[in-house]
N, C-alpha and C positions, 0 to 999 in steps of 0.2 A: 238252256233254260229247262228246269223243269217242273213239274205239277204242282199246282199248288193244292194238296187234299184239303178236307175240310176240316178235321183237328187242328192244321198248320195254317186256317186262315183266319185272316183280321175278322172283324165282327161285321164289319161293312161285306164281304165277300160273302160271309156264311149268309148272311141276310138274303143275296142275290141268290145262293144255289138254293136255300130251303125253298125261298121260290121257284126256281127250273124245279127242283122235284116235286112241289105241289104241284104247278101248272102241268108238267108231264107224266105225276103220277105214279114216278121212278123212285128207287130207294138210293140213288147217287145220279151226279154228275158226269156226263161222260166227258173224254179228255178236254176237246173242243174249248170248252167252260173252265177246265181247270189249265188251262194254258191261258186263257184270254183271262186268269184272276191273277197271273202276275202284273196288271195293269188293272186295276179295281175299277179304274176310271171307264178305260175300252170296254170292260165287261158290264157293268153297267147299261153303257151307250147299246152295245152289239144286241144285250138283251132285251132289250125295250124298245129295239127299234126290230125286233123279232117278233116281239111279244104285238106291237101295233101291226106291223106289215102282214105278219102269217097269222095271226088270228083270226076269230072268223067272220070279224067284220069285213068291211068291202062289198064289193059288187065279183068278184073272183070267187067262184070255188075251194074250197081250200084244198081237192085230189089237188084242179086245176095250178092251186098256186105252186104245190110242190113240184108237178109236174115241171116248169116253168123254173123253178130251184133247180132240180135234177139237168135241166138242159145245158144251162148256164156251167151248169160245177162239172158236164161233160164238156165244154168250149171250154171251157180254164182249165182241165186238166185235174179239178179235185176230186182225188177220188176220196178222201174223206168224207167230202159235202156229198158226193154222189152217192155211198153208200148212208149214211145217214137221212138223204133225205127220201132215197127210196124205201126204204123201213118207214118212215112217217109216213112219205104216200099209200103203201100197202096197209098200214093202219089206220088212213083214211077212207080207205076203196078203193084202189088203184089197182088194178088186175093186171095180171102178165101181161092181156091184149092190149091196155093201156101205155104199158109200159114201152114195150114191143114196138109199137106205133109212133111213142115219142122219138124212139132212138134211132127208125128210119127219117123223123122230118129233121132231129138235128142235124143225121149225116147228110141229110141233101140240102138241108140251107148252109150248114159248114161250105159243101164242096161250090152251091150255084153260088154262094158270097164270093169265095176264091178267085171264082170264075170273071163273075163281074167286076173283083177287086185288079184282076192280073187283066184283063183287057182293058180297063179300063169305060166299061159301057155307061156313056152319059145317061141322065133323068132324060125320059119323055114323056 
């Protein structure tokens, strides 16, 4: 598979990225977006359900919500989303101490979930 630039996309695509780069204020697409327009439909869905959930409505911070991205995309193994979303965290506020801090509580819920998953320790 590969990118779909923005010369080479349907009118419905270009529509979606002119908005990624309004909303982020960017002069292009990063790949993310142009891999997810060989599916106009997915790209769509992925960004509007991006555009509701990490925006800055809610009751969540928006450092917070990245934070929160970054942990998840370090339990899956993405290091795309992890570097991506620590760049938007840092561009929200998100300081080294913040960061730092996040990536000792994933390793230690990673390792106690392990823990409790491999003995098996009932709810009490």
């Amino acid at each position: 598979m590969e990118p779909v630039e923005y010369e080479n996309a349907s009118e419905e695509v270009r529509a979606i990225f002119d908005d990624i780069k309004s909303a982020r204020n960017v002069p292009d697409v990063n790949n993310f977006w142009k891999y997810l327009a060989n599916d106009p439909r997915m790209l769509d869905h992925v960004w509007s359900a991006l555009k509701d959930v990490m925006g800055s409505g809610g009751h969540l911070d928006p450092v917070v919500k990245e934070l929160i991205y970054i942990a998840v995309s370090i339990t899956n193994g993405c290091e795309y989303c992890q570097v991506s979303h620590t760049a938007a965290a840092r561009k929200k506020g998100a300081t080294d101490e913040m960061l730092k801090e996040m990536h000792a509580i994933v390793g230690l819920a990673n390792m106690t979930n392990r823990l409790a998953t491999a003995y098996r320790v009932p709810l009490d």
